[in-house]
C-alpha positions in Angstrom: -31.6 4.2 -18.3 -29.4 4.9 -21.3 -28.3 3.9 -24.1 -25.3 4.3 -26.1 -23.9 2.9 -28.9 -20.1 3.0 -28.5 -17.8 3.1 -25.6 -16.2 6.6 -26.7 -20.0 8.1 -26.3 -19.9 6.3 -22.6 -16.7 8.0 -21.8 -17.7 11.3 -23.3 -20.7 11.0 -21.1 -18.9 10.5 -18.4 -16.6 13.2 -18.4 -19.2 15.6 -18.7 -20.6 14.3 -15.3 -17.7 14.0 -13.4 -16.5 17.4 -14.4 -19.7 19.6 -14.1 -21.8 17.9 -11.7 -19.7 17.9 -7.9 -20.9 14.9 -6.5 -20.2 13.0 -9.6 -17.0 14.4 -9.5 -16.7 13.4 -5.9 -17.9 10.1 -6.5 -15.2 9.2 -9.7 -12.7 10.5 -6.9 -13.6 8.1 -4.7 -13.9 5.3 -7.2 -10.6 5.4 -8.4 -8.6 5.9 -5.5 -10.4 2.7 -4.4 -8.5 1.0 -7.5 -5.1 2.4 -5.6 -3.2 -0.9 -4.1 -2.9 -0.7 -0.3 0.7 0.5 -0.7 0.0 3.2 -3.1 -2.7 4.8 -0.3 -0.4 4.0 2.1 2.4 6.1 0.1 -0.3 8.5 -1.5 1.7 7.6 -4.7 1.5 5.5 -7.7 3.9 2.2 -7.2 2.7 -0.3 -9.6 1.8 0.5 -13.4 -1.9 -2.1 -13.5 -4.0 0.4 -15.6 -5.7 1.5 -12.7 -6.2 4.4 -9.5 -4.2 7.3 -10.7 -1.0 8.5 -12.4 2.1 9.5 -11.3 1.9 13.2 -11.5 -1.7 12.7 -10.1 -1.3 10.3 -7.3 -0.2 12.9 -4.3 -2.6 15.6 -5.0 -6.0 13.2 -5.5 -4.8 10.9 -2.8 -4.8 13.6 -0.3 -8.0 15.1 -1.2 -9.9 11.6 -1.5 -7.8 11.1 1.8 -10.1 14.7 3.6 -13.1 13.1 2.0 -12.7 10.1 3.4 -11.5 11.7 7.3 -13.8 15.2 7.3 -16.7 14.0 5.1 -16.7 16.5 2.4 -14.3 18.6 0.2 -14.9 22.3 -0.3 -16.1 24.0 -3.5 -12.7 24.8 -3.8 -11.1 21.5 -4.0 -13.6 20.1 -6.2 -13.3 22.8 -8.5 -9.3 22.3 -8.4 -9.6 18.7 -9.4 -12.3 18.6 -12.0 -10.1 19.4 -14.5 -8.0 16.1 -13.3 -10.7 13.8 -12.8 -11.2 13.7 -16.8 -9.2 11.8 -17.4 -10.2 8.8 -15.6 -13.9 8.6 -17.4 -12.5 5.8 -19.4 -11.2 4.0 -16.5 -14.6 4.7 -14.5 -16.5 3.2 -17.7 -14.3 -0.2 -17.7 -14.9 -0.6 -13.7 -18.7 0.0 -14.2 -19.2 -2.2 -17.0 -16.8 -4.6 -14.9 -19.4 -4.0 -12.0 -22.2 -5.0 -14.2 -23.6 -1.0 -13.8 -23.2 -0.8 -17.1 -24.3 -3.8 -20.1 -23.6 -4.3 -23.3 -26.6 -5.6 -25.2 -25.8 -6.5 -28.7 -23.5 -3.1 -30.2 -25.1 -0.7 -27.4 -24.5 -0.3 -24.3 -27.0 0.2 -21.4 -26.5 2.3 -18.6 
């Protein structure tokens, strides 16, 4: 268990994790496409501006590949390696859901993860 004292250090954290380690990276994919709306899997595509699953100009390429995942049960090296570098910038958004979740608390001006 961790602790941390601001919700910038979470993020931070967590982009180091989901960009170095593979099945973190894997994992965050996952994650947010599961905050895609039904009609935005359906579409592979970003309909409806809530805060949360991907952006635009992310939506086809990260939809497919959670899409494999989810059909052939892996990605390649390759593909994790080609979307690292994308999956940054949904640490904040992965922070929010797991605090949401209860994974992470807050316990006075830290928070525990």
């Amino acid at each position: 268990m961790a602790n941390y004292t601001s919700f910038e250090a979470l993020v931070s954290k967590m982009k180091v994790q989901i960009t170095t380690k593979n099945d973190q990276t894997v994992k965050a994919l996952l994650r947010i496409y599961a905050n895609q709306t039904h009609d935005e899997k359906q579409n592979e595509d970003t309909i409806h501006r809530n805060n949360v699953g991907f952006i635009p100009q992310d939506a086809k390429m990260l939809s497919s590949m959670a899409n494999f995942k989810i059909k052939n049960g892996f990605l390649t090296e390759k593909q994790i390696k080609l979307i690292q570098p994308m999956i940054a910038k949904y640490a904040g958004q992965l922070v929010r859901c797991a605090i949401e979740e209860g994974k992470i608390r807050k316990v006075g001006n830290n928070y525990i993860y």
